[in-house]
N, C-alpha and C positions, 0 to 999 in steps of 0.2 A: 504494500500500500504506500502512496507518496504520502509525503510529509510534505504539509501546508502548513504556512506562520496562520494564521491568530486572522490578521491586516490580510490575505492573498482569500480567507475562508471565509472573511466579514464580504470582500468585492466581490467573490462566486457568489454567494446567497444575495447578495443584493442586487447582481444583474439576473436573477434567478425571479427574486419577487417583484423588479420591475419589469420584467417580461410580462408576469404571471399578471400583474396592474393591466399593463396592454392590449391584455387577450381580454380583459374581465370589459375593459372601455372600449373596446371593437363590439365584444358581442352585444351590450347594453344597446350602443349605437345602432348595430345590425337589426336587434329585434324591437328595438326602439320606431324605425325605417319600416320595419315589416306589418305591425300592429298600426302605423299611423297609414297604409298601403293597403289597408283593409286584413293583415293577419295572412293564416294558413286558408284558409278558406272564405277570403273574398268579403266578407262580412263587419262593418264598420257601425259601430254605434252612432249617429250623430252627434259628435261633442255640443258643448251647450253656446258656441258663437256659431255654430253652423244655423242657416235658414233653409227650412223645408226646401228652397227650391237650389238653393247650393247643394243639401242632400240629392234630391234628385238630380240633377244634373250632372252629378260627379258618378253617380250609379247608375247602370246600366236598367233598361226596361228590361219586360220577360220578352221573349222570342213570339209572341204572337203581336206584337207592335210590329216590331220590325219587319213578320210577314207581310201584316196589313200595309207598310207602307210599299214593299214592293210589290204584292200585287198591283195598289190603286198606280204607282206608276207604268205597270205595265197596262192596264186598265184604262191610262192617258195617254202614255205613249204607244203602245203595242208591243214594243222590241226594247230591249236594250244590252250593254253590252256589262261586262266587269266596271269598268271605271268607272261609268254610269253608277250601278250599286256603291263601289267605293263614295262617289260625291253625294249619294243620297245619305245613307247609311252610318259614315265617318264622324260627322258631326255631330250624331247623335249619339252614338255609345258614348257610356258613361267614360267620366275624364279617368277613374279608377284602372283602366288599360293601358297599357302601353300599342304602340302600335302595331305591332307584332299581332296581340293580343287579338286586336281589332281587325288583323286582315281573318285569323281563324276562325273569329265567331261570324263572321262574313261568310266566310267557305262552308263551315257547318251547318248554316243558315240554310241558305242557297241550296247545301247536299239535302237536308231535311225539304226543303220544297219540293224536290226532282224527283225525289223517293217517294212525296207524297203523291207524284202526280198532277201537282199545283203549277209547277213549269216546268217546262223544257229549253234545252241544249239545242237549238236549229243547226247552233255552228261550229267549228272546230275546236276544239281545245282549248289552243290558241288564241283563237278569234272569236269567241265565244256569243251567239245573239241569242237573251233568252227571250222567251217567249211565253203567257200564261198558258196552261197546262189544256190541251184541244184546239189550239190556233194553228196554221199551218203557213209557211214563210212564205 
């Protein structure tokens, strides 16, 4: 075993417990960050400066809003395409997403309509026109 002075075993242990400080004000911060971000599951009390319509606005509607507005677009326009969706739909999900977040529940959306029957894919992949579900391009 080495022999440590006294003065060498005080500076180990002490760059030991200001590590150990670092990690403890990282994590507080991290879950500080995650809890003010809505937590592990999306879920956010309204603190007491929030206004009913700050709440809302900041959290997402349920998914039958957001059908209803693409249907009635398609129901105005007849066609449209993604980025369309994107410009309807973007500004509305809750501010609580990141935009990653926001193209998925897009896609999911969209997948859950197509599945319903409710629209269709007229065009490619790529170039995608949707259409309400029995219309023909």
């Amino acid at each position: 075993m080495a022999a440590y002075s006294q003065d060498e075993l005080m500076s180990i242990l002490g760059r030991l417990v200001s590590g150990w400080e670092n990690e403890v004000v990282e994590f507080k911060e991290a879950n500080e960050a995650n809890v003010r971000r809505g937590g592990r599951h999306g879920v956010r009390a309204p603190a007491a400066t929030d206004t009913k319509a700050d709440f809302i606005r900041a959290h997402s509607q349920d998914d039958v809003f957001y059908q209803r507005l693409v249907e009635q677009y398609l129901k105005t326009f007849g066609v449209a395409t993604r980025s369309d969706f994107n410009d309807l739909l973007v500004p509305k999900l809750g501010e609580d997403l990141s935009d990653g977040e926001k193209q998925h529940k897009i896609d999911n959306l969209l997948t859950a309509m197509r599945r319903d029957g409710v629209i269709v894919n007229t065009g490619s992949r790529r170039y995608s026109q949707w259409r309400l579900g029995g219309q023909s391009g």
